[in-house]
C-alpha positions in Angstrom: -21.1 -4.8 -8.2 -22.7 -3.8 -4.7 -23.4 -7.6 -3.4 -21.4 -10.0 -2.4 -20.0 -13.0 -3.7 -22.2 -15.2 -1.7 -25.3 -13.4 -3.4 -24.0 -13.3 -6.2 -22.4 -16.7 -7.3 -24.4 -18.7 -4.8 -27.4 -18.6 -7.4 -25.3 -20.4 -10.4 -25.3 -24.1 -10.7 -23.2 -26.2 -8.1 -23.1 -23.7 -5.3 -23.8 -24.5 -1.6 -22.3 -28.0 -2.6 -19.6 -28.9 -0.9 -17.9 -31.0 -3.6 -14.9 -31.0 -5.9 -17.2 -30.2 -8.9 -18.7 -27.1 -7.7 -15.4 -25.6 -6.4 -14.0 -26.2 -9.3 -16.6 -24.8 -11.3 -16.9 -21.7 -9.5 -12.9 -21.4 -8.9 -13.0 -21.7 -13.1 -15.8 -18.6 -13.3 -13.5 -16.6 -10.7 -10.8 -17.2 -13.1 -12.2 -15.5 -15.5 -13.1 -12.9 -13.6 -9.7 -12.3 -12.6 -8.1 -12.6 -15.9 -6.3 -16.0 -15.2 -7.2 -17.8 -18.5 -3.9 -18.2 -20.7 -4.9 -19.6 -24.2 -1.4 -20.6 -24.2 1.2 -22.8 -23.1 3.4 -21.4 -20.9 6.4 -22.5 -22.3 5.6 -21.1 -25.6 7.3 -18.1 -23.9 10.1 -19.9 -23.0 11.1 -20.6 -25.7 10.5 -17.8 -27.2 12.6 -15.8 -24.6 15.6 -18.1 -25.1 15.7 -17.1 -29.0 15.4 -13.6 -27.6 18.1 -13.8 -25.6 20.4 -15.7 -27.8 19.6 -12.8 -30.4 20.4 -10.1 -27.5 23.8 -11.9 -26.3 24.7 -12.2 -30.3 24.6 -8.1 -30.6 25.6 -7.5 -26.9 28.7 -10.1 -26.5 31.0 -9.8 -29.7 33.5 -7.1 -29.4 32.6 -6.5 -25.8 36.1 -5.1 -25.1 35.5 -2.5 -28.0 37.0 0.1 -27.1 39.9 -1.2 -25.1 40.0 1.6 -23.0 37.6 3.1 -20.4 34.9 5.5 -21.8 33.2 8.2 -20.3 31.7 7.2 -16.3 33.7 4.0 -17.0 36.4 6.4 -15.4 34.6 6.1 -12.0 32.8 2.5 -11.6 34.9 0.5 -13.4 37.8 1.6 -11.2 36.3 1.8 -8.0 34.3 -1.3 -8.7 38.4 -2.6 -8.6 39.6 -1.1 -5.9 36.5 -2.8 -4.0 37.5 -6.0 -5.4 41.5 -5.2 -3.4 40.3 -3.3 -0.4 36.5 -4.0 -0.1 35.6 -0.4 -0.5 36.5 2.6 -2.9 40.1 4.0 -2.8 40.9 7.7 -4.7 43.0 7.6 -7.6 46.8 8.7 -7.8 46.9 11.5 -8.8 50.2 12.6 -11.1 53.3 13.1 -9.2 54.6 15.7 -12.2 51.0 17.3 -13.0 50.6 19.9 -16.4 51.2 23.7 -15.7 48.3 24.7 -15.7 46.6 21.7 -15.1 44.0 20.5 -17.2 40.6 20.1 -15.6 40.5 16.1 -14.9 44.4 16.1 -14.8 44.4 13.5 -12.1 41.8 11.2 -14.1 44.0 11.2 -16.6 47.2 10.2 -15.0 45.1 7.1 -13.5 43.0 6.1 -16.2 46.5 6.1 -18.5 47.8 3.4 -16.4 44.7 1.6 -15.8 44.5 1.4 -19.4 48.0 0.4 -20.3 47.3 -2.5 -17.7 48.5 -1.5 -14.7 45.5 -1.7 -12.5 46.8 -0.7 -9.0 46.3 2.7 -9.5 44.9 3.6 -6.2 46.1 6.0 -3.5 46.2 3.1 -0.4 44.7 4.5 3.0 43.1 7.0 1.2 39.2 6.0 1.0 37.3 7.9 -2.0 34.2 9.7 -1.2 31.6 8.5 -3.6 27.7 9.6 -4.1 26.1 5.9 -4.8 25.7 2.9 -3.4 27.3 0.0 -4.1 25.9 -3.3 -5.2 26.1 -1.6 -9.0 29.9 -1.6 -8.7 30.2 -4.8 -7.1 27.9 -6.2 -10.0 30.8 -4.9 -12.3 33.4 -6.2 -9.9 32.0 -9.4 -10.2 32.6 -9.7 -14.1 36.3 -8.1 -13.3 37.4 -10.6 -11.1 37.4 -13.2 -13.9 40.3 -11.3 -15.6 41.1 -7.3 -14.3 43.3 -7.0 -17.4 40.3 -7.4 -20.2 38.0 -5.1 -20.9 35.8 -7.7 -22.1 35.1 -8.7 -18.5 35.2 -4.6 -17.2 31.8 -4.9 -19.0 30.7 -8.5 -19.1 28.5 -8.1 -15.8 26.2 -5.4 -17.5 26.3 -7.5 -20.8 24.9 -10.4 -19.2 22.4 -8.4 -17.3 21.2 -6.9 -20.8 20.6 -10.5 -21.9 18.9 -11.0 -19.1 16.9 -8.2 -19.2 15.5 -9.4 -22.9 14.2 -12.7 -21.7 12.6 -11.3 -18.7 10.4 -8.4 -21.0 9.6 -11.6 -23.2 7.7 -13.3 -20.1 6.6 -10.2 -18.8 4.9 -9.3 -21.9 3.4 -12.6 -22.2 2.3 -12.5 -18.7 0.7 -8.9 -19.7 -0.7 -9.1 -23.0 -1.6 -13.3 -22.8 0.4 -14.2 -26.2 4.1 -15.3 -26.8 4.2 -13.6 -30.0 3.8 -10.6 -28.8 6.0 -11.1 -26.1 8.6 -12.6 -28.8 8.3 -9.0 -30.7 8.8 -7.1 -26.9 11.6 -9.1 -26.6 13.3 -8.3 -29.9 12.5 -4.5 -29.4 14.3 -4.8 -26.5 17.1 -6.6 -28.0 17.6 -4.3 -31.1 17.6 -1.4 -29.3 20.4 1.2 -29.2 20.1 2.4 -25.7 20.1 -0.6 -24.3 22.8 -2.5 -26.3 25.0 0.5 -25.2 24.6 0.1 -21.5 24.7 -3.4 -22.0 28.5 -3.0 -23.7 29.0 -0.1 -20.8 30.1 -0.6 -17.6 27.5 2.2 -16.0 25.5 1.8 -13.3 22.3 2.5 -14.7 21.7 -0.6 -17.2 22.2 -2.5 -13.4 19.3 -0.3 -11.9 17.0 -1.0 -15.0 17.3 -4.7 -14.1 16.6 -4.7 -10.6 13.7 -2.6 -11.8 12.7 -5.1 -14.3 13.2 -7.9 -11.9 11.0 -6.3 -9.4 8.4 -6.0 -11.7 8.3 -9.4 -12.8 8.2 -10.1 -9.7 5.4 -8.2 -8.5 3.7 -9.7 -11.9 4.1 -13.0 -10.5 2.9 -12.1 -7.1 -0.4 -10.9 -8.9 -1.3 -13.7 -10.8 -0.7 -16.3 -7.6 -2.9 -13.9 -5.4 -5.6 -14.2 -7.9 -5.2 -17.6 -8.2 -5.0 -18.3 -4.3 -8.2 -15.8 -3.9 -9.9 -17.7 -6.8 -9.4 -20.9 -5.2 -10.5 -19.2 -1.2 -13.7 -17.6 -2.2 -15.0 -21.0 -4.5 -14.0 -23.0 -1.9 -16.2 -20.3 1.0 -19.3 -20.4 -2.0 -19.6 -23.8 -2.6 -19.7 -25.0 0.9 -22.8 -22.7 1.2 -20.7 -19.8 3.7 -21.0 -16.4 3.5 -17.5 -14.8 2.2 -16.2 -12.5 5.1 -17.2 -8.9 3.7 -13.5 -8.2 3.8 -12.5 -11.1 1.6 -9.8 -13.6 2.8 -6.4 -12.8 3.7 -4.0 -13.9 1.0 -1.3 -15.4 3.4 2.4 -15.7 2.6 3.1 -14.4 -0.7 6.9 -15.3 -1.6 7.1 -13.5 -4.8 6.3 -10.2 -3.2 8.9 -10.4 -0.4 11.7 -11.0 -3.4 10.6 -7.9 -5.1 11.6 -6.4 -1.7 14.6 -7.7 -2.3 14.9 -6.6 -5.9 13.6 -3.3 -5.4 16.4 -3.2 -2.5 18.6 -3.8 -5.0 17.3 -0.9 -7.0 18.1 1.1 -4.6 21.3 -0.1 -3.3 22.5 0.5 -7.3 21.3 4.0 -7.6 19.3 6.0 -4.8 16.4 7.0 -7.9 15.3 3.3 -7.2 13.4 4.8 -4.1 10.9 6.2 -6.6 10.4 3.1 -8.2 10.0 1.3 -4.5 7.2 3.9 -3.6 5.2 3.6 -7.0 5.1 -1.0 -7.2 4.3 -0.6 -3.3 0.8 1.2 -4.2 0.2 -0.9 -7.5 0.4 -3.9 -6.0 -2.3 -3.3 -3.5 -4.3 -1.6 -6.2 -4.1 -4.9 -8.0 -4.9 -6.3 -4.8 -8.4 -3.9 -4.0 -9.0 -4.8 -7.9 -9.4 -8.6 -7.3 -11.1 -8.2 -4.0 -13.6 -5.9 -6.1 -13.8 -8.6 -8.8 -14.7 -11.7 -6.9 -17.7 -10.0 -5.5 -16.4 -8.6 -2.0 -18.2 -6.0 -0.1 -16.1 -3.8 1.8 -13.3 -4.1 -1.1 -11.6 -0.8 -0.4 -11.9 -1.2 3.3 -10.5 -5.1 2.9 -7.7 -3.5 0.5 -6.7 -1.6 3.5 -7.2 -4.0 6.1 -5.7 -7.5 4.7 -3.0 -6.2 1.8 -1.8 -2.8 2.5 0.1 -2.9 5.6 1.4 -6.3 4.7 2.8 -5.1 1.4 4.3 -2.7 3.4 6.2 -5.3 5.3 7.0 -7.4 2.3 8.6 -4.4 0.9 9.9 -1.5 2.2 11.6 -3.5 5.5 13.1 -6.0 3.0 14.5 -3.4 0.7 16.0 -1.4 3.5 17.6 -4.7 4.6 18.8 -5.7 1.1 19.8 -2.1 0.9 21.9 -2.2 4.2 23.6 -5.7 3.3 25.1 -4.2 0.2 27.2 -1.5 2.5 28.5 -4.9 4.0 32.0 -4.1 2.7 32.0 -0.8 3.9 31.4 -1.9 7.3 34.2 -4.4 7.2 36.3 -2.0 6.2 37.7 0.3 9.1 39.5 3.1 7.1 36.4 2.9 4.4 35.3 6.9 3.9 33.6 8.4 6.9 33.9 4.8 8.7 35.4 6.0 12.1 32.7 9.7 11.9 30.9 8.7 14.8 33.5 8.1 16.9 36.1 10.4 15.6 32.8 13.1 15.8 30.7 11.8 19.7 29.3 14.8 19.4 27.9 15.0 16.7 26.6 11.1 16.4 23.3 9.8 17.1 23.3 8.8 20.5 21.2 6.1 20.0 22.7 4.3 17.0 25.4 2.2 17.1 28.7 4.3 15.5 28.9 2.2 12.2 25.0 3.4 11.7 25.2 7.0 12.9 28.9 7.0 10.8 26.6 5.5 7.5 24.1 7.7 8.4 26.4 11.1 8.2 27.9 9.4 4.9 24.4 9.5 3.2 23.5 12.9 4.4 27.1 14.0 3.1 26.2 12.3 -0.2 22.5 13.9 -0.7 24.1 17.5 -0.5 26.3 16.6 -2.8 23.6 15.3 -5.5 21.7 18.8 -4.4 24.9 20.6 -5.7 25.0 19.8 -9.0 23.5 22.2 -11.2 23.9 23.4 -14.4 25.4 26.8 -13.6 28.5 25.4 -11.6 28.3 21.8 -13.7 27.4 22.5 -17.4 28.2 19.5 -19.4 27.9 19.6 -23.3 26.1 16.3 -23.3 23.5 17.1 -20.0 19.7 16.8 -22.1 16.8 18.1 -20.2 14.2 15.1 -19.5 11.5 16.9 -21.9 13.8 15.6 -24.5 14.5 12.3 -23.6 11.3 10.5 -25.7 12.5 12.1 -28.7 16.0 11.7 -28.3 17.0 15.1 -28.2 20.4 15.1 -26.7 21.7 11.7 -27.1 24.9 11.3 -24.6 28.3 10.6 -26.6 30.1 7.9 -24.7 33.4 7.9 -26.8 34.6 9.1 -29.8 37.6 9.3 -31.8 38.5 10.8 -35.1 41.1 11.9 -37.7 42.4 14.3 -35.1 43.3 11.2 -32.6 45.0 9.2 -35.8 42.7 6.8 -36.2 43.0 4.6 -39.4 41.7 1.5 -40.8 38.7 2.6 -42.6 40.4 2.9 -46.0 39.9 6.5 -46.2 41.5 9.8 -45.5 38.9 10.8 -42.4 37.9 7.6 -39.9 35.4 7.9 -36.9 34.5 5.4 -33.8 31.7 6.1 -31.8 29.7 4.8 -29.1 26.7 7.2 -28.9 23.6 6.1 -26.4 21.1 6.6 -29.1 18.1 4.9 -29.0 16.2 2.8 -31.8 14.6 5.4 -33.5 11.5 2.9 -34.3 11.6 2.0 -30.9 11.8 5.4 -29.2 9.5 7.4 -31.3 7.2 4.5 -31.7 7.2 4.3 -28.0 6.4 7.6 -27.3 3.1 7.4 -29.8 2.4 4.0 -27.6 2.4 5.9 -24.6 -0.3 8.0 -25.3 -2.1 5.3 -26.3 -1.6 3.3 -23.2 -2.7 6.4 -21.3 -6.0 6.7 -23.2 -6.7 3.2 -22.7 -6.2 3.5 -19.2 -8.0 6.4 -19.0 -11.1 5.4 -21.2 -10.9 1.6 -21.0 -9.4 0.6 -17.6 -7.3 -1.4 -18.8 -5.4 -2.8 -16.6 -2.0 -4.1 -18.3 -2.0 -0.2 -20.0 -1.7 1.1 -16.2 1.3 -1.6 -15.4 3.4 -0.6 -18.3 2.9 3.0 -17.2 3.6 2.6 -13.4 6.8 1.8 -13.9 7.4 4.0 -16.5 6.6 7.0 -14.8 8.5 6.2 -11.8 11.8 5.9 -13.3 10.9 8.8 -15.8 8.9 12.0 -14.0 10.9 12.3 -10.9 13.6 14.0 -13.2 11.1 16.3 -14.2 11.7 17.8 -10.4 15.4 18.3 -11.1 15.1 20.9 -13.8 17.9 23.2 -11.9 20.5 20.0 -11.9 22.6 18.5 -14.5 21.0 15.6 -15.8 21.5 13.3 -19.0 19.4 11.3 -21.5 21.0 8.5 -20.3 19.5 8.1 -17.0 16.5 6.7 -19.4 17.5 3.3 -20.1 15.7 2.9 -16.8 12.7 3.2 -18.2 13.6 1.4 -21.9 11.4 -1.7 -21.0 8.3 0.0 -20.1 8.4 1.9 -23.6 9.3 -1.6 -25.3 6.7 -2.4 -23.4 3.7 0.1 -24.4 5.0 0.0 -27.9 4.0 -3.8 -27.5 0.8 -2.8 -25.9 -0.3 -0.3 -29.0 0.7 -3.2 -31.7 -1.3 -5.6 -29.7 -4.3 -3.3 -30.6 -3.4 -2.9 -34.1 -2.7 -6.9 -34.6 -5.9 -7.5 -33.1 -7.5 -10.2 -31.3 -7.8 -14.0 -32.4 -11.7 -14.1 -32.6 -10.9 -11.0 -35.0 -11.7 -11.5 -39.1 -9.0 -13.2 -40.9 -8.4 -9.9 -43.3 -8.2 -8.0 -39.8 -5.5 -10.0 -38.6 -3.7 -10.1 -42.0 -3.3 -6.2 -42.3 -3.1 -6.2 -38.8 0.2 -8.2 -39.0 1.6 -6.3 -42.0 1.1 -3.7 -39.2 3.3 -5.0 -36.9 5.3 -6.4 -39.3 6.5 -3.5 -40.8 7.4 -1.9 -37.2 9.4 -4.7 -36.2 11.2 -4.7 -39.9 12.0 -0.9 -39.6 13.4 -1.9 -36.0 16.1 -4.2 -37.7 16.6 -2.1 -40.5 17.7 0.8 -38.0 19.8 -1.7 -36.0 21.7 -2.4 -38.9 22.0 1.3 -39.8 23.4 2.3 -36.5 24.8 -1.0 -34.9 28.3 0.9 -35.9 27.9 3.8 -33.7 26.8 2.0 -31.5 29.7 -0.3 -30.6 32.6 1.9 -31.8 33.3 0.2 -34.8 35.9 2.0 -37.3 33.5 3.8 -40.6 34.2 6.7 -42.6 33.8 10.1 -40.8 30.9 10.6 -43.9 29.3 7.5 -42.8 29.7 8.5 -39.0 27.8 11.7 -40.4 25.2 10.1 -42.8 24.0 8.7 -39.1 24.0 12.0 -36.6 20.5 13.0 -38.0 20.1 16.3 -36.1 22.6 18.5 -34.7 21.9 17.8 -31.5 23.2 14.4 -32.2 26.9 15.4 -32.4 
């Protein structure tokens, strides 16, 4: 479209009229335009989301404190996350007074996490700070869920099972905010819920299933912000056309937009949980203005590009990336109360060294991220070979799942009723879900490719953010996972590609039926491998054969 809106919807009926009718009407065709018109209720979807996340607490909740011991990085956040809750910032370990000769690798883990497990708690070295490598709002998220009662492992990992329930209602009003249609945001929401990945983070206390929420919440968010930007736009340029004015060749600017400046926050959060949510920040900062040039280019503007530039881009900015780094910087807040917290006192135990111009707690903050990043550059898979690390060209298919726990015949574990017993909690995906997923990426990338479509090009955004920076890291040792960061967008695409298949409503009645045997039969086979795995998933006690009949490929053990 080359002209304007005021050449182009000036000609329809009602406009130059400065009355309610004709802004109305032409607000209604701007609507459309903009892909506002919901043919359903919106709290069709809320309802739907609370069944969702009723279904998602019922698999996430019960036997939370299963296994009642730490597993795996459990051994780091779940007891820093405690000493923050005594001292406000991390404290090291004790380490054994009467060590092994020779010591065993993780000798001092040991000593600690024996205690700490047998219920005594204070297990921290006092006045000596730890030096960790990520932020902390992820291990005061688990703090908070500890202070209810230190002593149950039920509440070590309640904070991330509440966030995984929270994180299946939100991809149910996503998807219905995406795709138009609570059903199919009731089937992204099961997906979600039944899937292997993410019930295991959700029963783990890890800091990633905390950085997939803030991502999630972020992009809801910015979903929001989209839709009440059209909307405001729509209701601008009808009210500009039907009073007979010419619309400003930039468009209108779009004023305060609240949503956006709490996905700052959120995506500050992201970030102030794991330093990979800077990605993730840099990627929703140019979709949303995208979106934005979109619906400039929609309503009929002339310099849309130009008015992208001028009235969105450097206020998306603000809304953003000065909120996140503030959100970011109020989540070291116990660090900075804390005057023997690790590297606190740098700047002024190091004047030399500091940044003149920033105040010492900055300039000692500063040094402590700087001493942090080389540490993250270190780790590679010549000095740090783990038997679980998976290369990221294997995370779709599930190549390498990571084994959180396991314990066997060799550890004397009984109560299966047969001579060989296993418990596992394995971070294996939903195999319907993953490999399904991966098919419905390809197919959102074709139809954003050949359709422009839009909500193919959201789901992907996100994706790809929390996904392809690991493809840079090919030297470092990474694991499969990091992915649950990306779990919703795949849901999510998988959604998208049995959208297509359902069909739409104006479609033939045969063409919806075999349509929803489609989509049917996908969401059947998504249960059905629930139930198969759900034991290896929460470390339930089963027969070594039936622990066996479950690791599919070799790579799986």
């Amino acid at each position: 479209m080359s002209s304007s809106t005021g050449t182009v919807l000036d000609r329809r009926p009602g406009a130059g009229r400065d009355d309610a009718g004709a802004v109305a009407a032409t607000r209604q065709r701007l609507r459309e335009r903009l892909g506002l018109v919901h043919p359903e209720p919106a709290w069709w979807a809320w309802a739907v989301a609370a069944v969702m996340g009723g279904i998602a607490a019922l698999l996430r909740l019960p036997g939370l404190g299963r296994p009642a011991e730490l597993v795996f990085d459990e051994t780091y956040y779940v007891k820093q996350a405690y000493s923050m809750l005594l001292f406000g910032h991390e404290v090291r370990a004790l380490e054994d007074p009467d060590p092994p000769d020779p010591k065993p690798e993780d000798w001092s883990d040991t000593y600690a996490n024996d205690l700490f497990n047998s219920g005594t708690l204070d297990v921290f070295d006092r006045g000596n700070p730890d030096f960790v490598v990520h932020p902390p709002l992820g291990k005061w998220m688990i703090a908070a869920g500890m202070r209810l009662d230190p002593d149950d492992t039920f509440f070590w990992r309640l904070s991330a099972a509440v966030v995984g329930v929270l994180m299946v209602v939100l991809v149910v009003l996503v998807a219905r905010a995406l795709f138009g249609s609570a059903l199919l945001g009731g089937v992204a929401g099961l997906l979600l819920a039944v899937d292997g990945h993410h019930i295991v983070h959700s029963r783990t206390s890890l800091l990633d299933i905390f950085l997939a929420f803030w991502v999630l919440v972020a992009f809801a968010l910015l979903l929001a912000d989209r839709f009440a930007a059209r909307e405001r736009l729509a209701r601008r340029v009808a009210e500009t056309v039907a009073a007979g004015r010419r619309l400003d060749p930039y468009g209108p600017w779009l004023g305060w937009r609240p949503y956006r400046l709490l996905a700052g926050v959120a995506l500050g959060a992201a970030c102030a949980t794991k330093w990979s949510g800077l990605y993730v920040l840099a990627a929703f900062g140019v979709l949303t203005v995208l979106w934005d040039m979109g619906a400039r280019r929609a309503v009929g503007v002339d310099r849309w590009f130009t008015g992208m530039l001028v009235r969105d881009s450097w206020f998306a900015f603000l809304a953003l990336v000065p909120v996140a780094f503030v959100t970011y910087l109020a989540s070291w807040t116990g660090w900075f109360r804390s005057p023997d917290a690790y590297s606190r006192q740098w700047a002024a135990e190091n004047p030399d060294e500091a940044t003149p111009w920033l105040p010492d707690a900055l300039a000692s903050l500063w040094h402590y991220h700087v001493s942090a990043y080389d540490f993250h550059r270190s780790i590679n898979t010549v000095d740090n070979e783990h038997p679980y690390m998976a290369n990221p060209w294997s995370w779709l298919v599930m190549g390498r799942p990571t084994s959180f726990y396991y314990r066997g015949q060799n550890e004397g574990l009984e109560g299966c009723g047969a001579d060989a017993c296993s418990s596992a909690v394995t971070s294996l995906g939903n195999p319907v879900v993953w490999w399904g997923g991966t098919i419905a990426v390809v197919v959102c990338l074709l139809a954003w490719l050949l359709r422009r479509d839009w909500r193919a090009g959201a789901v992907l955004v996100p994706l790809a953010a929390c996904y392809l920076p690991w493809f840079a890291f090919q030297d470092r040792t990474i694991f499969y996972f990091y992915a649950v960061a990306f779990v919703p967008y795949l849901v999510l695409a998988l959604t998208y590609a049995l959208g297509l298949l359902l069909g739409p409503v104006t479609a033939s009645p045969d063409r919806r039926l075999w349509g929803a045997v489609g989509v049917g039969a996908v969401v059947v086979g998504a249960v059905a491998c629930l139930l198969f795995f759900y034991p290896v998933w929460t470390a339930q006690v089963i027969t070594t054969s039936e622990w066996r009949l479950r690791m599919w490929w070799p790579s799986w053990v």
